[in-house]
N, C-alpha and C positions, 0 to 999 in steps of 0.2 A: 702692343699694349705694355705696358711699361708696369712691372711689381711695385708692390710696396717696397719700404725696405725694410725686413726683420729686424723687431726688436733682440739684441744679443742675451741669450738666456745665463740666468747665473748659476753660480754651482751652488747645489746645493750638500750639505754633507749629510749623510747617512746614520739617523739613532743608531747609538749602541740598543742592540737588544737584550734583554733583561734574563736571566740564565730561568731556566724551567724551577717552579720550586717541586718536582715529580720527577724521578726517571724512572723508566723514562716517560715522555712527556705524556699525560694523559688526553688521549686524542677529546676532542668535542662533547662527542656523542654518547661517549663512554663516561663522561662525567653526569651523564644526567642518567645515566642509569640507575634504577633503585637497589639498595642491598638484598642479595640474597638473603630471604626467610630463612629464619633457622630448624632443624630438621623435628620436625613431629616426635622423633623418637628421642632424642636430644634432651625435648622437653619434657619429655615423662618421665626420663634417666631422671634429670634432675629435678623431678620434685618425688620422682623415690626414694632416693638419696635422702633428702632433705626430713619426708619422714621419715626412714627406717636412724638416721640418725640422732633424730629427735627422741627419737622411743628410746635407740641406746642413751642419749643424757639423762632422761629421765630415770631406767631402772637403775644406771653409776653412781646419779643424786640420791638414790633413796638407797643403796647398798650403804655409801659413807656414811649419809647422817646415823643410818637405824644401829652401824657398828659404832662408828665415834660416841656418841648420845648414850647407848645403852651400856658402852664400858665403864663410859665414865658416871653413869647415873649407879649402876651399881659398886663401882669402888664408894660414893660419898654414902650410898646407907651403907656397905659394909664398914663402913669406917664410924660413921653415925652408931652400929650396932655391935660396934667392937667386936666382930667375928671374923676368923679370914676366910670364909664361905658360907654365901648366903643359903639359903634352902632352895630345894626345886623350884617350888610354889611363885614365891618369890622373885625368881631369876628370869620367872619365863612372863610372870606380869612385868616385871619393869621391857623386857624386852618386846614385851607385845604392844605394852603400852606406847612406847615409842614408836615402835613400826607404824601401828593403823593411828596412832592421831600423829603424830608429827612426819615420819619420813614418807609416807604414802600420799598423804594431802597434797607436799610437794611436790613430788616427783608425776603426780596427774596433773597438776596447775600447768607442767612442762608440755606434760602427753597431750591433756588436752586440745592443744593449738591445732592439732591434726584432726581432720573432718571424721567422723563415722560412717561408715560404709549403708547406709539403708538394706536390710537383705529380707528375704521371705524363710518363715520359719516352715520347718516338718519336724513333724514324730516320727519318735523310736520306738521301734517294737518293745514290748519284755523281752522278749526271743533276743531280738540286735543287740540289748541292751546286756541280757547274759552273757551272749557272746562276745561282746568288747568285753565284760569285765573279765570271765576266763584268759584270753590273751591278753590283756594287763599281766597275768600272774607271771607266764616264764618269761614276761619284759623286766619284769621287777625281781625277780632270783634271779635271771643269767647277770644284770646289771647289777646288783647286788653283790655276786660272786667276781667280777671286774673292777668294783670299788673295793672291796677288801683285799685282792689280791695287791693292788696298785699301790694303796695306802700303805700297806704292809711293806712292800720292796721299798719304797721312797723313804717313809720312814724306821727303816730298819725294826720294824713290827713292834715299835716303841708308840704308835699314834694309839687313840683312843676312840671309838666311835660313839659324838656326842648322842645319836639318836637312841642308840640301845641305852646308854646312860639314864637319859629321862625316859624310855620305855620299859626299864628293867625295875626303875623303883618302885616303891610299893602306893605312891600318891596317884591312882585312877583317876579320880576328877581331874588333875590338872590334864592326863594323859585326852582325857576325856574332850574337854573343854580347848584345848590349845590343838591338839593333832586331827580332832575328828572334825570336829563342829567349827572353828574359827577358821582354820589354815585353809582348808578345801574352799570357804566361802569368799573369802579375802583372794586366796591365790588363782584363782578359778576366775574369778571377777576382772584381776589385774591381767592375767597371762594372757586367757584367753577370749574374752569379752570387748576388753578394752585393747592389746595388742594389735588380736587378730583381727579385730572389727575395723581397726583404724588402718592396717595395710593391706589388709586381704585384695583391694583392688588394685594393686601391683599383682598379683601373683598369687595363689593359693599358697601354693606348695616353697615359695620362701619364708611366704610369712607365719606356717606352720614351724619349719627350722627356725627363725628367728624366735618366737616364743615359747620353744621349746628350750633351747638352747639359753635365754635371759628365765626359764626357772630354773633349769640345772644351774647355772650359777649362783641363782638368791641362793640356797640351802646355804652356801659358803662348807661344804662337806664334800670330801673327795669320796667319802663311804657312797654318800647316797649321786654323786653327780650323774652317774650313767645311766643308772636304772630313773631316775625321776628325766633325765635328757627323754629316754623312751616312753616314758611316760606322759611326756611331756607333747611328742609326736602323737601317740595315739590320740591321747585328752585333744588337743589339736584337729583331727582329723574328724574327729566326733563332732566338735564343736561346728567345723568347716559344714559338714553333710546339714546339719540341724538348725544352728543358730540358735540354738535353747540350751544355755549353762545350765539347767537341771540334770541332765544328762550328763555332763559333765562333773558335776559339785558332788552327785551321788556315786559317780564311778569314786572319785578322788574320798571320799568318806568311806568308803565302804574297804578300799584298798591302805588307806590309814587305821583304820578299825583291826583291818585283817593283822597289821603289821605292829601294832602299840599293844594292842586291848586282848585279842582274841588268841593270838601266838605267844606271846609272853605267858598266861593266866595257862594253857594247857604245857608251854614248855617248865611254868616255875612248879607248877602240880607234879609232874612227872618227873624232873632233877632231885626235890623234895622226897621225892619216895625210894628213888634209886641212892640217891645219897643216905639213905635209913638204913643199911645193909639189911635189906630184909632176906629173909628166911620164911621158908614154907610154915613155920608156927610163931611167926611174930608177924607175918603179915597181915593185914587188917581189911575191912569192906571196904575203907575210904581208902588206903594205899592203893589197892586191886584195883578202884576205879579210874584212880587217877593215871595208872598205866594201861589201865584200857582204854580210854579218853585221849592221852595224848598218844597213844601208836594209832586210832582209828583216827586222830587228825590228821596226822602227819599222813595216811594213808589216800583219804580222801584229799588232802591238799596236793599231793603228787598226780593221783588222778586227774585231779582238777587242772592243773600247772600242764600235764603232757597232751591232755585234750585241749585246752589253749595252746599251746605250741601247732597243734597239727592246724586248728581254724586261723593260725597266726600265716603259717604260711599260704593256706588255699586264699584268704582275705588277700594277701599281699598280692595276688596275681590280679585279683579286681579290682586294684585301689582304680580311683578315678579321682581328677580334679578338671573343674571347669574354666574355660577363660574368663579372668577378669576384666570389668569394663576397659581397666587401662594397663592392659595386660601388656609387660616388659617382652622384648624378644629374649629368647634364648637364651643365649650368650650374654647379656647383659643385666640379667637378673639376678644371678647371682653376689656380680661385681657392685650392685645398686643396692645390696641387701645389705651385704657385708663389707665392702670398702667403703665406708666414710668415717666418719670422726666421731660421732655417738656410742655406732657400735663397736669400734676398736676400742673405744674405753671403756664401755661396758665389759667387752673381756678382759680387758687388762686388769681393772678392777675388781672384777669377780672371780678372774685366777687368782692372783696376787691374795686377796681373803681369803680362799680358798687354801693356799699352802701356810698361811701364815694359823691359820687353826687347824690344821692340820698337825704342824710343829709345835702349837700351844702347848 
């Protein structure tokens, strides 16, 4: 049987093949792989972050305006009243004035963007409620005693402490009206209401140091930083348990009262009498009282001050916080609290004011 005859095959040449645009090459299968989810915890860093640094913009915003706006609102009426010092009265309306209408309205337009936490309220005993205020008292003298030491060494005991200033003068209403009744309501509202309301679901317990820590710096006072820092924990920790600012606005009134209104009025009666050189036949019914008055204050105030110390530390062994719904691990709550960019500038700029009225 006889073949065909084969057609002769031609050559053919070989594509150049096209270089991978991957190395190395991404095999098939692997390309159609979905991307890895990013991690749960990841996500919740980063929307703590997001608000604890919102919060810090917000209280930086209302530090600058309330000082830039109130300096310069007071140089133009002191200039307008040809005096180069205004009066108390005066000093501390243009400075309030600015604060709660202009720099406070602002700096919430900021905070606001942040959701509020929904919580269930409880009452305070009287009982609880004595006993926070007694521990208030050795938070506010030992920190007291830490601010003036400080001030003193920094500024070569040349500083002045504004608080005593307008608590030493003799105008009560304003003492009355700015330290008791307005400040507690205002700051009580802003710290811990609105702060703590808006992070507390990170963490309890950062976002009690976080608003603590953003009112020690408002004061812009090195005297009052550490004791109002403490104070600021406690107020905190009260508000945390209850979620009723009553409890709070009243501790904070009561502890302003004790420190404007009620220590001044027994300390200026009793300097008043001592500085009279009195003598057993010049001393008089109203001098007598007013050194029996202020040694039985100062008595019962130390009572009061070492029995909060003792409930200060037996409470400290109970504290308790609970998990928050989007509660941070560990280790990374603290870094989400305080490494971002709101609240590095809210310290920067609440130090920074802080030293620079300090050296005024």
């Amino acid at each position: 049987m006889t073949m065909p005859p084969q057609q002769p095959q031609r050559f053919q040449p070989q594509q150049p093949q096209r270089p991978p645009t991957h190395w190395p090459p991404v095999p098939p299968m692997a390309a159609m792989r979905p991307a890895p989810a990013p991690s749960p915890w990841q996500a919740r860093i980063t929307a703590a972050k997001r608000a604890y640094s919102r919060a810090g913009a917000a209280i930086a915003l209302m530090l600058v305006v309330w000082v830039l706006l109130t300096l310069l609102l007071q140089g133009a009426v002191a200039g307008m009243l040809r005096t180069p010092q205004l009066s108390m009265w005066l000093s501390v309306v243009i400075s309030s004035g600015v604060l709660y209408c202009i720099a406070l309205p602002l700096g919430f337009i900021v905070l606001r963007t942040e959701p509020m936490l929904p919580t269930r309220r409880f009452t305070l005993k009287p009982s609880r409620f004595l006993m926070y205020l007694l521990i208030a008292l050795p938070i506010t003298y030992a920190g007291n005693i830490i601010g003036i030491v400080l001030s003193a060494l920094l500024s070569g005991g040349q500083a002045s402490n504004r608080i005593l200033d307008m608590t030493g003068g003799s105008d009560w209403v304003v003492n009355i009206v700015a330290a008791v009744l307005l400040a507690p309501i205002v700051e009580e509202w802003l710290f811990r209401k609105q702060l703590i309301g808006r992070l507390r679901r990170f963490g309890e317990l950062p976002a009690i140091l976080v608003s603590a820590l953003f009112f020690a710096l408002f004061h812009l006072n090195l005297f009052q930083f550490f004791y109002a820092f403490g104070l600021g924990v406690l107020f905190g920790y009260v508000y945390m348990r209850t979620s009723k600012l009553r409890y709070t606005v009243g501790l904070h009134m009561l502890i302003n009262a004790n420190g404007g209104i009620v220590a001044p009025w027994f300390m200026n009666r009793m300097m008043a009498a001592i500085d009279a050189n009195l003598t057993p036949d010049t001393l008089t019914g109203a001098q007598m009282g007013a050194l029996i008055g202020g040694l039985t204050y100062a008595f019962l105030l130390l009572a009061a001050t070492l029995a909060g110390l003792v409930l200060l530390i037996v409470r400290w062994k109970r504290r308790e916080f609970y998990l928050a719904p989007e509660q941070l691990p560990h280790g990374a709550a603290g870094r989400a609290a305080f490494g971002n960019p709101g609240v590095i500038t809210c310290i920067a700029v609440g130090t920074l004011g802080t030293l620079l009225m300090l050296f005024a």
